[in-house]
C-alpha positions in Angstrom: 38.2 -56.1 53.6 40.3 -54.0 55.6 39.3 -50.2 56.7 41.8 -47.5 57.7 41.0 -45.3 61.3 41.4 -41.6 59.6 39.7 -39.9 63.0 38.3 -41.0 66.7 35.8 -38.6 68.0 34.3 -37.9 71.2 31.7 -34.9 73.0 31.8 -34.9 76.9 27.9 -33.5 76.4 25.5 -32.6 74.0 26.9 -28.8 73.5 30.4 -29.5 73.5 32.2 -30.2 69.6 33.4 -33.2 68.5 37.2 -33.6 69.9 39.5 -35.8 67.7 41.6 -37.8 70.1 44.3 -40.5 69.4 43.0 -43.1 71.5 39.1 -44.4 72.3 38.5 -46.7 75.4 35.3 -48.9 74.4 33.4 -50.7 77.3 30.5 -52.8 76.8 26.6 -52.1 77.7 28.2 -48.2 78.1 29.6 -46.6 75.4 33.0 -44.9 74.5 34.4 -43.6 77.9 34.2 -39.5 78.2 31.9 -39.5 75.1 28.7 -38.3 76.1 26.7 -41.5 75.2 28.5 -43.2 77.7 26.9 -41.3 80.7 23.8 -41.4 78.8 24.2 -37.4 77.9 23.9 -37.5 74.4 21.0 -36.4 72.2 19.3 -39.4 71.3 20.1 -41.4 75.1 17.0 -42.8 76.8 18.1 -42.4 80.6 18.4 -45.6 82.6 18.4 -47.5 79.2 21.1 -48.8 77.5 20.6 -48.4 74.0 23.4 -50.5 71.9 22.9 -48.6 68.8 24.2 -45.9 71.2 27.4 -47.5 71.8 29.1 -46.1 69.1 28.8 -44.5 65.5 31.1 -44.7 62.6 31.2 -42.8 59.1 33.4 -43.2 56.1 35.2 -39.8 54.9 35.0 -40.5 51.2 31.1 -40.5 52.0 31.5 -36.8 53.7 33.9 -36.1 50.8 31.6 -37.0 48.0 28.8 -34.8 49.8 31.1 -31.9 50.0 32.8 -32.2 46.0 28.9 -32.5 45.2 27.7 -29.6 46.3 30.6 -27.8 47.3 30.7 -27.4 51.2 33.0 -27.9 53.9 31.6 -30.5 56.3 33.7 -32.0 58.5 34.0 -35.4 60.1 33.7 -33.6 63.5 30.1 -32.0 62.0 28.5 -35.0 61.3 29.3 -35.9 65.1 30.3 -39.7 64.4 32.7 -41.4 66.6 35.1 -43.4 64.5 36.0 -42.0 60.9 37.2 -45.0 58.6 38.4 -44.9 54.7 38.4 -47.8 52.7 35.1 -49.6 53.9 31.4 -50.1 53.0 29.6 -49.5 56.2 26.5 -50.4 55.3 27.1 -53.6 54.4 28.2 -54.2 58.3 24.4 -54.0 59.3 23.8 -57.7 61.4 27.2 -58.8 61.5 30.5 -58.8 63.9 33.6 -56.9 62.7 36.7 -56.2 64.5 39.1 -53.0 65.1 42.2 -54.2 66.5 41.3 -56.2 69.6 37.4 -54.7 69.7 34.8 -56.3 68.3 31.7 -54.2 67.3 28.6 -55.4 65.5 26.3 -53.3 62.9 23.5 -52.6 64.4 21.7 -50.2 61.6 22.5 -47.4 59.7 22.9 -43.8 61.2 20.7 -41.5 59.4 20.9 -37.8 59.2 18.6 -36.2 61.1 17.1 -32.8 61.5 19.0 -32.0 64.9 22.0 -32.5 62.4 20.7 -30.7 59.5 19.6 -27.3 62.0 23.3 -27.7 63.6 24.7 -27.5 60.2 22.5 -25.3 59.0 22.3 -27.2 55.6 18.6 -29.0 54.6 20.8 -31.0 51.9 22.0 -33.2 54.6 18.9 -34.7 55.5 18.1 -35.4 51.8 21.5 -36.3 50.2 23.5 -38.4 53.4 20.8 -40.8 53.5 22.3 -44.4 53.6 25.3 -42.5 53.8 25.6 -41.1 57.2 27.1 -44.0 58.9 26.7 -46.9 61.2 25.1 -47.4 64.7 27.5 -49.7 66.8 27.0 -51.9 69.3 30.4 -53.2 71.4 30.6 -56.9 71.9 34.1 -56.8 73.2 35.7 -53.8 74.5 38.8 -52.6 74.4 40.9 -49.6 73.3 41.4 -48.6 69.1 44.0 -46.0 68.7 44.9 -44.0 65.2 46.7 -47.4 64.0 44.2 -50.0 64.1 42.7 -51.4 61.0 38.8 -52.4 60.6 38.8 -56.3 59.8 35.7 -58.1 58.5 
């Protein structure tokens, strides 16, 4: 299966939107560098820490799409605050296992769930009760490396 990069997202802090950028630098053990996760500044971090479901999140727009058609709303990929935006690819079925996006390698760690932090910032309740198992994946970096707008997600 192969997966298309739509957008790459990061927040220098917890206040700042979502910025769509055309290249992400991925370390190991730290995050996406200048996303707020990796200087453990993000919502969810657990200072001194490393989480590697924190590493990095991922979302498919026909998931967001569907959610929008359905009830007729305008959320964007930068409101669900997700890192990498793919098309074309069953997230959830990434859970336990290694998958590649151009030279990184990133491994399902467990779906990322709405949450109410999510639902309050959107100001929409349906979120929490209509994007579940639909929200995304939780990332953890095995190999770092960069992924710009033209790398493809290989299983």
């Amino acid at each position: 299966m192969s997966g298309k990069i739509v957008n790459l997202l990061i927040s220098k802090d917890i206040k700042s939107s979502m910025q769509k950028v055309n290249q992400i630098i991925l370390e190991e053990g730290k995050g996406i560098y200048g996303d707020r996760y990796y200087n453990q500044e993000g919502t969810f971090s657990n200072k001194g820490k490393i989480e590697p479901d924190r590493d990095v999140t991922l979302v498919e727009i026909e998931k967001i799409n569907e959610f929008n058609d359905k009830f007729n709303e305008n959320i964007t990929d930068e409101d669900l605050r997700r890192n990498i935006v793919v098309s074309n690819c069953d997230l959830n079925s990434l859970v336990d296992k290694e998958f590649q996006i151009g030279n990184v390698v990133l491994k399902g760690i467990r779906l990322c769930e709405p949450c109410k932090y999510l639902s309050e910032k959107l100001d929409n309740k349906k979120v929490l009760t209509e994007m579940i198992h639909k929200s995304g994946l939780r990332a953890q970096i095995i190999k770092g490396g960069s992924i710009d707008m033209t790398s493809q997600l290989e299983i």
